[in-house]
C-alpha positions in Angstrom: 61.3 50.5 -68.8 63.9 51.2 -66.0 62.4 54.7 -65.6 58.9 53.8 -65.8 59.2 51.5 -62.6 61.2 54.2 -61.1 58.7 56.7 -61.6 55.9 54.2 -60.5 58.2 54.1 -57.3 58.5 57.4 -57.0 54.5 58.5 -57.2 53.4 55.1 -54.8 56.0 56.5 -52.3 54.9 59.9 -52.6 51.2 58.7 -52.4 51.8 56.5 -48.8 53.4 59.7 -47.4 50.6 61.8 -48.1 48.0 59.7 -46.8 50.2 59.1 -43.2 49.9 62.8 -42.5 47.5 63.5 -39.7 44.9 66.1 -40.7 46.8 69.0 -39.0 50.1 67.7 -40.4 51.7 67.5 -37.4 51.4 63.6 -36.5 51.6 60.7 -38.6 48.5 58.8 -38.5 47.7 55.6 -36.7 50.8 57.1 -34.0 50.4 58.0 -30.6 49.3 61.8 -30.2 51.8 63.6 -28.7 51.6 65.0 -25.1 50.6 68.4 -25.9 47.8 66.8 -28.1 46.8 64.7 -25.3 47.0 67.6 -23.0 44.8 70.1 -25.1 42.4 67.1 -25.3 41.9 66.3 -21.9 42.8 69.9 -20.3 45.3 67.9 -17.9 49.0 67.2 -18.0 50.4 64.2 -18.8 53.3 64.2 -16.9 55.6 61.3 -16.1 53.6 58.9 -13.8 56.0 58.2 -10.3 55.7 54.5 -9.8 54.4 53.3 -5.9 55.9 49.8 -5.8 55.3 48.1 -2.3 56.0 44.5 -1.4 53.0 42.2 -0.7 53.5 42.2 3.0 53.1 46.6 2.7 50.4 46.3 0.5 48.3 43.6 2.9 49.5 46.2 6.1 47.7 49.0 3.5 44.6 47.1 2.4 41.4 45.2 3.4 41.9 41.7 2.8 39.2 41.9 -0.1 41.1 45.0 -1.1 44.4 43.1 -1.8 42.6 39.7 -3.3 41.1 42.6 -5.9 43.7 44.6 -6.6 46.9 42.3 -5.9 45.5 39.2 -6.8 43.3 40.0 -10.1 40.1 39.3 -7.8 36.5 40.2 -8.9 33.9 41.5 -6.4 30.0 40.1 -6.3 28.6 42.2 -9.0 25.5 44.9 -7.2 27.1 43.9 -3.6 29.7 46.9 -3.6 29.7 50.2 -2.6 30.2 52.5 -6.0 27.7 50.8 -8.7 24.7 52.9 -7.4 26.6 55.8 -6.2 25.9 59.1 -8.1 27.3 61.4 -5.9 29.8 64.1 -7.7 33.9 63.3 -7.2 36.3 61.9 -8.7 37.2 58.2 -8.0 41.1 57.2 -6.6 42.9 54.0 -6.8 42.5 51.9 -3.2 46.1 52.0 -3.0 48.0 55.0 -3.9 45.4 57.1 -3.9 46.0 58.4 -7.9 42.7 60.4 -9.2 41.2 57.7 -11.9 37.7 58.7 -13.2 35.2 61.4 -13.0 31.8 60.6 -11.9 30.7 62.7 -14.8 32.1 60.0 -16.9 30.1 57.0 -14.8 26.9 56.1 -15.9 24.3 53.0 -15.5 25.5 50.4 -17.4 23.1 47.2 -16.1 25.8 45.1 -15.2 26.4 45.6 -11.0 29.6 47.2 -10.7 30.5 50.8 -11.8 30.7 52.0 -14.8 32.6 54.2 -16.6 33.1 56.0 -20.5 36.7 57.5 -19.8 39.5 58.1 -17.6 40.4 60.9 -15.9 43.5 61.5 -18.5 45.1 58.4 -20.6 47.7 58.7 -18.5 45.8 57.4 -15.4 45.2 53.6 -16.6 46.8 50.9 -18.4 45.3 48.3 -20.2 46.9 44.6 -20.8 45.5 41.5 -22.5 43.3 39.1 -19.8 43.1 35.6 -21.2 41.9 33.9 -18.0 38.5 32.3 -17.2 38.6 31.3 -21.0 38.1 34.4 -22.4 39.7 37.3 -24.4 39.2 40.4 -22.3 41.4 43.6 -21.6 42.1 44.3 -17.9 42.7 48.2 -16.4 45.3 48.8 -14.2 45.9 52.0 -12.2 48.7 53.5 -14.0 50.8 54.4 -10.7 50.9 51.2 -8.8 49.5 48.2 -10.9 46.1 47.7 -9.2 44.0 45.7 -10.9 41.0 47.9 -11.1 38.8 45.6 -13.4 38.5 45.3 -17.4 37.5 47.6 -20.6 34.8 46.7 -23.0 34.0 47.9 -26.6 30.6 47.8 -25.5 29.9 51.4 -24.2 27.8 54.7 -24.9 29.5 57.3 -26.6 31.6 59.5 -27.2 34.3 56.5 -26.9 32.3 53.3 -27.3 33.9 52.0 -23.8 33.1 50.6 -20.9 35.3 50.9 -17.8 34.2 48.1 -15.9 35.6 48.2 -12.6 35.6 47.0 -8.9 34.3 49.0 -6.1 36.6 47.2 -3.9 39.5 48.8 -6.1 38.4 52.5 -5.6 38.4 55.3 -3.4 35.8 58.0 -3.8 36.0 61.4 -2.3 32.9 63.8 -3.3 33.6 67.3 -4.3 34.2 68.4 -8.1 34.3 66.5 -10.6 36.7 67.8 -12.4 39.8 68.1 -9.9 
């Protein structure tokens, strides 16, 4: 009996490695891809981020006043009142306030709801994402990934390939035309 239960042991423990390796072997599944993974993924490195941190006093010498309410404060701008939801010019979209390359407009796209839109970040590295419980509801706000600007909030509600939707404010952006693919 003793070595049955052992045995059992043995085969359910052999069974739940198994099915953890990723499909190339490399990676357990359900983990974090590595940065090599993420790098042949996106075709950009994901080095270490440098921090910006300013006090509030820099950041208002730096920023519009609606800028700062937005991006230091959590604000939200009027929704088809801004300057990005109808662009389509082609560039690459930086944060207001430390200037970090965000989103391609290759990834933007019409998505009916007044401010603009996006599938994807530039790189994962680019964006954060935290819980948003205010106004009453469950939401996930995007922060730029260098300096903590708000930027706006992800939805589950997008096209594909990733099902997302970058929602973010214009106020919170910087866009300079060229290629979109920098």
């Amino acid at each position: 009996m003793n070595v049955l239960l052992r045995l059992a042991g043995l085969f359910a423990a052999s069974v739940a490695l198994i099915s953890c390796q990723a499909q190339n072997g490399n990676e357990p599944k359900g983990s974090a891809p590595s940065a090599r993974a993420l790098d042949e993924q996106t075709g950009k490195p994901l080095a270490a981020v440098a921090k910006v941190i300013k006090t509030d006093e820099e950041w208002r010498q730096l920023l519009t006043a609606e800028q700062f309410r937005i991006t230091r404060q959590k604000g939200t701008e009027r929704p088809y009142q801004n300057e990005y939801n109808a662009n389509q010019a082609a560039g690459v979209y930086h944060c207001v306030g430390c200037d970090f390359d965000l989103f391609s407009s290759e990834t933007k796209y019409e998505s009916g709801t007044g401010w603009p839109s996006f599938w994807r970040p530039l790189a994962p590295n680019r964006v954060k994402t935290e819980p948003d419980n205010s106004l009453f509801a469950r939401r996930t706000e995007v922060l730029c990934n260098r300096c903590d600007a708000h930027l706006g909030h992800v939805f589950e509600d997008g096209p594909p390939p990733t099902g997302q939707r970058y929602c973010l404010n214009s106020a919170a952006l910087k866009f300079k035309k060229g290629p979109p693919n920098p």
